[in-house]
C-alpha positions as CSV (number, residue, x, y, z in Angstrom):
1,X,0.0,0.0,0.0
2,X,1.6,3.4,-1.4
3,X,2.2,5.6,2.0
4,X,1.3,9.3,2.0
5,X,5.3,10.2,2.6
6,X,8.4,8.5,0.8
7,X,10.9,6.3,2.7
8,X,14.5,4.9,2.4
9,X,12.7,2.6,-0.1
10,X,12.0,5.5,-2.6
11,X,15.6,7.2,-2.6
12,X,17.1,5.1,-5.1
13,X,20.9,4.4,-5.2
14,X,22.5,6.0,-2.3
15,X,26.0,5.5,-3.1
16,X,28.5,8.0,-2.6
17,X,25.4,10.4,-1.9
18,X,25.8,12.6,1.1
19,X,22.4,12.8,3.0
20,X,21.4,14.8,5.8
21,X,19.6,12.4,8.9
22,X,17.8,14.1,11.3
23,X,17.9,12.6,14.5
24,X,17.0,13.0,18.3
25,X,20.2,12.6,20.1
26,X,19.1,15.0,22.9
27,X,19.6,12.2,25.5
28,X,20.4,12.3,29.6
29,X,23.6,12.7,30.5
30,X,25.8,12.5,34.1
31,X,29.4,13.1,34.4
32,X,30.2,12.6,30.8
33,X,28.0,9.7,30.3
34,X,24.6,9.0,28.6
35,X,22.3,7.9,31.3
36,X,19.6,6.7,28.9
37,X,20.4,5.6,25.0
38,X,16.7,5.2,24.4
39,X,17.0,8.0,21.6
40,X,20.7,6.7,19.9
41,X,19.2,3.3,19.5
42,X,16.1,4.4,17.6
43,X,18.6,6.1,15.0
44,X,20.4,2.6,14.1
45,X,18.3,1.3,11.7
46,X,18.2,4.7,9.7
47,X,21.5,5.4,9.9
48,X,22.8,1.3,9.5
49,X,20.9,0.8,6.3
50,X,22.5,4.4,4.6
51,X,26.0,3.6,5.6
52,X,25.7,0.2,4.5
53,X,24.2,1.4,1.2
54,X,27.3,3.4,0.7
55,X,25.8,6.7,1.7
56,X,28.0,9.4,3.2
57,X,25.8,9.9,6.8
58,X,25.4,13.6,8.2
59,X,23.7,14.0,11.5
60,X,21.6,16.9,12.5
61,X,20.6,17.0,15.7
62,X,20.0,19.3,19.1
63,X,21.2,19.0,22.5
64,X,19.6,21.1,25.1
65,X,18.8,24.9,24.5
66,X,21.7,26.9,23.8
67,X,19.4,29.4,21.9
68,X,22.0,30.2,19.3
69,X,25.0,30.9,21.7
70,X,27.3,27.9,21.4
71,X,28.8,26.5,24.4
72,X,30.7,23.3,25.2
73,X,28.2,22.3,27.6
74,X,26.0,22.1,24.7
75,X,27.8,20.5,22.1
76,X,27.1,17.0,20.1
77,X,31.2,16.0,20.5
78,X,30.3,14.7,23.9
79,X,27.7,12.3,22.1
80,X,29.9,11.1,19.9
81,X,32.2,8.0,21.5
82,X,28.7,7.1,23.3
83,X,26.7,7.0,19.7
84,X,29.4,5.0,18.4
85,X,29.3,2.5,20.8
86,X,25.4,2.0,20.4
87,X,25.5,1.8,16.6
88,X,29.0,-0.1,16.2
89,X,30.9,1.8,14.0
90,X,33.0,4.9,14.0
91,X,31.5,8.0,14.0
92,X,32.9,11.2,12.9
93,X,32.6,14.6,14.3
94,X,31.8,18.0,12.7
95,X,32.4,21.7,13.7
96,X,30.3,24.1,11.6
97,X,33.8,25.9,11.4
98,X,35.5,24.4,8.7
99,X,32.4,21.9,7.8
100,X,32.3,22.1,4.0
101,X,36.1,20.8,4.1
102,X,35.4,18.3,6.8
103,X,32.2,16.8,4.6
104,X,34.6,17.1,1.6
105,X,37.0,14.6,3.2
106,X,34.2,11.6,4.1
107,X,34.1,8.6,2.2
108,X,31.1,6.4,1.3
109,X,29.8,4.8,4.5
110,X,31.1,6.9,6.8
111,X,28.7,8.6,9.1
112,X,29.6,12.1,11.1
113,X,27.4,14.0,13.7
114,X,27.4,17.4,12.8
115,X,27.6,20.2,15.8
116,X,24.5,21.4,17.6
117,X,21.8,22.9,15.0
118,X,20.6,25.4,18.4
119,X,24.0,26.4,17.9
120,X,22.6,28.9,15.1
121,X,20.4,31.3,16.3
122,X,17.9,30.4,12.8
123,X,17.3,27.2,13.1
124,X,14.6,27.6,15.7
125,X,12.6,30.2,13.3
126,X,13.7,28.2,10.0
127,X,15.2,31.0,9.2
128,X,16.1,30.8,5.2
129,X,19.8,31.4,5.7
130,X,20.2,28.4,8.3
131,X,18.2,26.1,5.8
132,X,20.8,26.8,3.0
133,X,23.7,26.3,5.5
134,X,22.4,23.1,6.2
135,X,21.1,22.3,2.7
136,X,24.4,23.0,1.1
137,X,26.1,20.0,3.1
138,X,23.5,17.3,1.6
139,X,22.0,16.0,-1.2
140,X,19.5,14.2,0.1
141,X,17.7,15.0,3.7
142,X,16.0,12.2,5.8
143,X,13.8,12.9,9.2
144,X,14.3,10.0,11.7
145,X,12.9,12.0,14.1
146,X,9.2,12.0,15.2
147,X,9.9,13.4,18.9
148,X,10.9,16.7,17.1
149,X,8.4,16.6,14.1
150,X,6.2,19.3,16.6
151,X,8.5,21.9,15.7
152,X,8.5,24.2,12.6
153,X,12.5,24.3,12.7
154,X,15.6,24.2,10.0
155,X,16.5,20.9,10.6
156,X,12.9,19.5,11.1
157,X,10.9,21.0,8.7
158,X,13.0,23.8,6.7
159,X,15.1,21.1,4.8
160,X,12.4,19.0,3.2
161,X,11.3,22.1,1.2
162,X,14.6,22.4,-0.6
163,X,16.1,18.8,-0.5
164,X,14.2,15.9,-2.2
165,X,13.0,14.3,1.5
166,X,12.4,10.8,2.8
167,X,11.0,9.5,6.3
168,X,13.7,7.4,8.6
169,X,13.0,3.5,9.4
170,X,11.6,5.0,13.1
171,X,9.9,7.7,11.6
172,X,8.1,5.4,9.4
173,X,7.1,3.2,12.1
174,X,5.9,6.0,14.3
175,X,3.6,7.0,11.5
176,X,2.1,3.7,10.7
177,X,1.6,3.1,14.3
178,X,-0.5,6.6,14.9
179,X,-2.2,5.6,12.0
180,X,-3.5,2.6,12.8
181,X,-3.8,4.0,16.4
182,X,-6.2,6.8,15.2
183,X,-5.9,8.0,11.6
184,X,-7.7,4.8,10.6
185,X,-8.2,2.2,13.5
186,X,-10.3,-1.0,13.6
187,X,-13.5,0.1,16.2
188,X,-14.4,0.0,18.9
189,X,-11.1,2.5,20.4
190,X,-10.1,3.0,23.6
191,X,-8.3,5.7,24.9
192,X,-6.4,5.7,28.3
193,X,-5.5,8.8,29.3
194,X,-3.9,10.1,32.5
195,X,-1.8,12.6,34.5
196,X,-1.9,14.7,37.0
197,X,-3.8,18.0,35.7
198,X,-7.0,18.0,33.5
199,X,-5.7,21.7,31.8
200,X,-2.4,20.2,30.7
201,X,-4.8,17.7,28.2
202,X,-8.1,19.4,27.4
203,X,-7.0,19.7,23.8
204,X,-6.3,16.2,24.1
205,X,-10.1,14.9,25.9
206,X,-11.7,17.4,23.2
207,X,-10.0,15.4,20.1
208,X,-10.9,11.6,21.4
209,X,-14.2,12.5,22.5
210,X,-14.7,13.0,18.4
211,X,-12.1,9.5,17.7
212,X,-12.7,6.8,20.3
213,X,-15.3,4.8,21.5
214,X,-14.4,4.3,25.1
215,X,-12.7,7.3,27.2
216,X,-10.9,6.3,30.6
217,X,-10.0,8.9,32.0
218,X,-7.2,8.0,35.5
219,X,-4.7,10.0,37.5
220,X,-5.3,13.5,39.2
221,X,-7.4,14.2,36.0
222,X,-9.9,11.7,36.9
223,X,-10.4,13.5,40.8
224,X,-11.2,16.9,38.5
225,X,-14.3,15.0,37.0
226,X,-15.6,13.5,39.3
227,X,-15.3,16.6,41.2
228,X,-17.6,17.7,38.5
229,X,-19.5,15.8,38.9
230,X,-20.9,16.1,42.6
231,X,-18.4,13.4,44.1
232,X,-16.6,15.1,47.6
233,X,-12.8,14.0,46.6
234,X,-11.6,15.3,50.1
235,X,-8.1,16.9,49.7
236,X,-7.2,15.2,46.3
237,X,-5.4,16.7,43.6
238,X,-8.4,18.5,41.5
239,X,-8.9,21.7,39.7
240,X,-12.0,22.6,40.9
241,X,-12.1,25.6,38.6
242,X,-12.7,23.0,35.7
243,X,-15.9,21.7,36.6
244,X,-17.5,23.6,33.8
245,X,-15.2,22.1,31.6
246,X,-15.1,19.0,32.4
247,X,-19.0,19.2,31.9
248,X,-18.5,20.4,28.2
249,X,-16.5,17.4,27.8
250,X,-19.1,15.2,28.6
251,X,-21.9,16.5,26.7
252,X,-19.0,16.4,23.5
253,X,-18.7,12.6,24.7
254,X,-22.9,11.7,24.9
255,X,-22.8,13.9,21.3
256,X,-20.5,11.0,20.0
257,X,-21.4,7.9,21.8
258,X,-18.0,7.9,23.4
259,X,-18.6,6.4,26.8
260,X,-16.0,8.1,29.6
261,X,-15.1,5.9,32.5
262,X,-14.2,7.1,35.4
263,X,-13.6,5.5,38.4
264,X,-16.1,3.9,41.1
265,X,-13.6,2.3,43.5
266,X,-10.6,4.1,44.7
267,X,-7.5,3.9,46.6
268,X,-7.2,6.6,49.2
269,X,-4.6,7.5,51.7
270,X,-4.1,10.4,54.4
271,X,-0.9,11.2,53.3
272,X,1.1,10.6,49.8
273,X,4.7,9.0,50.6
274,X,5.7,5.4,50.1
275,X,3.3,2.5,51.9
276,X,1.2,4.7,53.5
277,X,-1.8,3.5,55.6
278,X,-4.4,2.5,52.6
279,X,-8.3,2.1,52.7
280,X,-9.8,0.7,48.9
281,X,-13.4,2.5,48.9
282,X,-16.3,3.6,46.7
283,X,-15.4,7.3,45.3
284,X,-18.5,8.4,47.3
285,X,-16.9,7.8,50.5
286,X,-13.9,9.4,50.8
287,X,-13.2,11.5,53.9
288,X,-12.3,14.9,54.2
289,X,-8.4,14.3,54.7
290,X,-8.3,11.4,52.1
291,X,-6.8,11.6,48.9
292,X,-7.5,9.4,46.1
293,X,-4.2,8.1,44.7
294,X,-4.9,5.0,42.8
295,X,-8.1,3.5,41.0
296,X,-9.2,0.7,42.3
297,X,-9.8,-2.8,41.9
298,X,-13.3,-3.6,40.8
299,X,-12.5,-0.5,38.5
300,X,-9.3,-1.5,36.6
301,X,-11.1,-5.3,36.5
302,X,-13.9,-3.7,34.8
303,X,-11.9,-1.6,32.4
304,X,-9.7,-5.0,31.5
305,X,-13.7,-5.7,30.1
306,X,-14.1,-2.6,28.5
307,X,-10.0,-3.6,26.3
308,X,-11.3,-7.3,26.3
309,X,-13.8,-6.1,23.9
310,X,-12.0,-3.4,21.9
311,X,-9.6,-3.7,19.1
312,X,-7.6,-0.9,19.2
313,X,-6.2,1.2,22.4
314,X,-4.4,4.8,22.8
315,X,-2.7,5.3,26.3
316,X,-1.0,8.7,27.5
317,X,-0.5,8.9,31.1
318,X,-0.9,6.5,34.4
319,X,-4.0,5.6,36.6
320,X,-2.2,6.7,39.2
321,X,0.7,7.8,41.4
322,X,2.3,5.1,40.0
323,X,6.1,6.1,40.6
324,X,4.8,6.1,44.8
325,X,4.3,2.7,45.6
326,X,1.3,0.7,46.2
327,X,0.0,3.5,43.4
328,X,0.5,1.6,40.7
329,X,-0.9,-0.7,41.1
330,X,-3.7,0.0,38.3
331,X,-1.6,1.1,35.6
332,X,0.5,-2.1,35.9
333,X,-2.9,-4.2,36.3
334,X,-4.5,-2.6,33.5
335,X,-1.1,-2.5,31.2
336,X,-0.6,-6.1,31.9
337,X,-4.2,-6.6,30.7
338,X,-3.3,-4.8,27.4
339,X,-0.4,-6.0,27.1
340,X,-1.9,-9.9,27.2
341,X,-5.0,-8.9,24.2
342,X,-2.2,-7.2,21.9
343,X,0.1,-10.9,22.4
344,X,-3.2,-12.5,21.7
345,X,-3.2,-10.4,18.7
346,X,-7.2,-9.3,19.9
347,X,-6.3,-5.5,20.1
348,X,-3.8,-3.0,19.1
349,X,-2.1,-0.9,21.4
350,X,-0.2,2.2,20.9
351,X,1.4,4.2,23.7
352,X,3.2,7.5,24.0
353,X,4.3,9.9,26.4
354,X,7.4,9.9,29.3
355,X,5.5,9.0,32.2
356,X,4.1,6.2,29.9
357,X,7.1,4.9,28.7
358,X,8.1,4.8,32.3
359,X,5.0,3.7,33.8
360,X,5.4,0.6,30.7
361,X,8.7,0.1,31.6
362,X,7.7,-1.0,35.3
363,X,5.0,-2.6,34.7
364,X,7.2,-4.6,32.3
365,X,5.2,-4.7,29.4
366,X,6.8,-1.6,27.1
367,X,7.3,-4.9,24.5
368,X,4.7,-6.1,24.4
369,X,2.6,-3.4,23.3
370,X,2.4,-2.8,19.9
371,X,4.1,0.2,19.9
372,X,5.8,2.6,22.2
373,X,6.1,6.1,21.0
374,X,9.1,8.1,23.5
375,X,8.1,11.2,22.2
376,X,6.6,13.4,24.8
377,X,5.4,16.7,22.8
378,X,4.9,15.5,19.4
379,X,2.6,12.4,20.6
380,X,0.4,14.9,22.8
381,X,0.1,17.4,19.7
382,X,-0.6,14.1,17.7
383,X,-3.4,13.4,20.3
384,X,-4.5,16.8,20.1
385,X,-5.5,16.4,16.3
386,X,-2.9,19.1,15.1
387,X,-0.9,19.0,12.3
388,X,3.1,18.1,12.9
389,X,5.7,20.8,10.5
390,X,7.6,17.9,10.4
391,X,5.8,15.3,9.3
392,X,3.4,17.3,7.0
393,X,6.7,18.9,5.4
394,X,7.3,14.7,4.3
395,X,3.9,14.8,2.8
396,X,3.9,13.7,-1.0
């Protein structure tokens, strides 16, 4: 089936070519080290398959905000010995002083991260000049990655308007999975989503209402609802102010026979540290120095139903407090559950978002789901319905 952007599989031959890959190699780092090489592996099937194909490799990529002012706190040569390691094979580095001579000297199959793109004060606003700088380095330009697809910069979007341009391997399979997720999904759709505030996501609840069929709404969000509607949460995390809101957002729902669960059991404790003193209770009852911290059972047993008869699933955001332990306990109960259908092969699942990822990671299931987006940004704008500079810029 012909996708709506080209890949590595439309470039042709490659050899000798010099094409500009933009990656996310913005990762954690702690006394020289990389603390987390999430983002460098996602780059090694891109970057592999062009190297191998005889292409001469350039990196673009940020690293932190040095808004223009270059520093060596900020620079890409600390990434370089770590990338290597990850992909296997000696990479190069490049100064923008002295690049054209430096990209002069590479030979097919060599690959070469080039400096910090923040370093120029442009690249942030696309500003035309930047987009020739980079553009005259390349013949070719590839976007790898999705995490940074949100912004309208040089390197992510500026390039594919004046180089013939190609989606990366992870790229690729970040679009395909948000399509079948909710460009075109097999119904009925779930959608979990979570978090602490209801005003960081309201673009979010507004979009899904219109997309999915069930809405489960967890975490401090879920407290603002039922808030909303008439349920005393005691000293819980809400935003009262959103009542109104939240109100709109379940009219939008009834509108479009999306059903919103929220929670009828909960887990509530005086006081939010590590193994507090616990009491599992129906939402009506919680006391006026409670606060609800986790869903509970005879909820999350009732919303492994709601998946068991679904076929695709959307999750952003826990249940719970899940990084304060027992918290968790329903994101991992209701991840496992997920996790189990999409082995099955019964249901699709796509996930997205750091305290996801994380919140995956612990429960131990991050594999088994169909597929784990570690963008943060570009998945919520994704969520939010908009349209991604980056990705539309790959458009045919």
């Amino acid at each position: 089936m012909s996708k709506p952007f080209k890949t590595l599989d439309d470039m042709g031959d490659v050899q000798g070519k010099r094409v500009l890959v933009r990656e996310d190699l913005n990762v954690p780092m702690a006394e020289g080290a990389v603390t987390d090489d999430t983002r460098l592996r996602a780059t090694v099937a891109t970057v592999g398959e062009l190297a191998d194909k005889g292409a001469i490799v350039l990196i673009l990529a940020h690293f932190g905000r040095p808004k223009g002012n270059p520093s060596p706190e900020f620079s890409l040569s600390q990434v370089v010995r770590p990338y290597s390691d990850v992909l296997g094979r000696e990479v190069r580095y490049v100064d923008w002083e002295g690049a054209d001579d430096a990209v002069a000297m590479l030979e097919p199959g060599n690959i070469a991260v080039l400096e910090n793109t923040r370093f120029f004060g442009g690249e942030e606003t696309s500003d035309p000049a930047v987009v020739a700088r980079f553009a005259s380095l390349g013949d070719l330009y590839v976007n790898d990655a999705f995490s940074a697809a949100h912004r309208a910069h040089a390197s992510t979007e500026g390039l594919a308007h004046v180089l013939p341009a190609f989606a990366g391997r992870a790229m690729e399979a970040e679009l395909d999975a948000l399509q079948k997720a909710l460009g075109a999904p097999e119904h009925p759709v779930a959608a979990v989503v979570g978090g602490a505030k209801v005003s960081s996501k309201l673009d979010v609840l507004r979009h899904l209402v219109t997309r999915v069929d069930h809405l489960i709404i967890g975490g401090g969000m879920a407290n603002t609802f039922l808030a909303a509607r008439g349920v005393d949460v005691g000293k819980s995390l809400c935003e009262h102010e959103l009542a109104a809101t939240c109100e709109q957002i379940m009219e939008a729902a009834d509108k479009a026979n999306c059903i919103v669960h929220l929670p009828y059991d909960v887990v509530v404790a005086k006081e939010f540290k590590p193994n507090p003193a616990t009491r599992t209770i129906n939402v009506h009852e919680v006391a006026a120095d409670e606060m609800i911290l986790d869903v509970g059972p005879a909820a999350v047993e009732s919303l492994g139903d709601v998946l068991k008869n679904c076929r695709t699933l959307v999750w952003n955001g826990p249940l719970g407090a899940f990084e304060t332990p027992p918290f968790d306990t329903a994101t991992v109960a209701l991840a496992k559950t997920a996790a189990a259908l999409t082995e099955g092969g019964s249901l699709v699942s796509v996930a997205g978002g750091g305290d996801t990822v994380a919140a995956l990671n612990h429960a131990g299931v991050a594999d088994a789901f169909t597929f784990v987006s570690t963008a943060g940004g570009a998945f919520l704008e994704w969520m939010e319905g908009k349209n991604l500079p980056g990705v539309a810029a790959l458009t045919r």
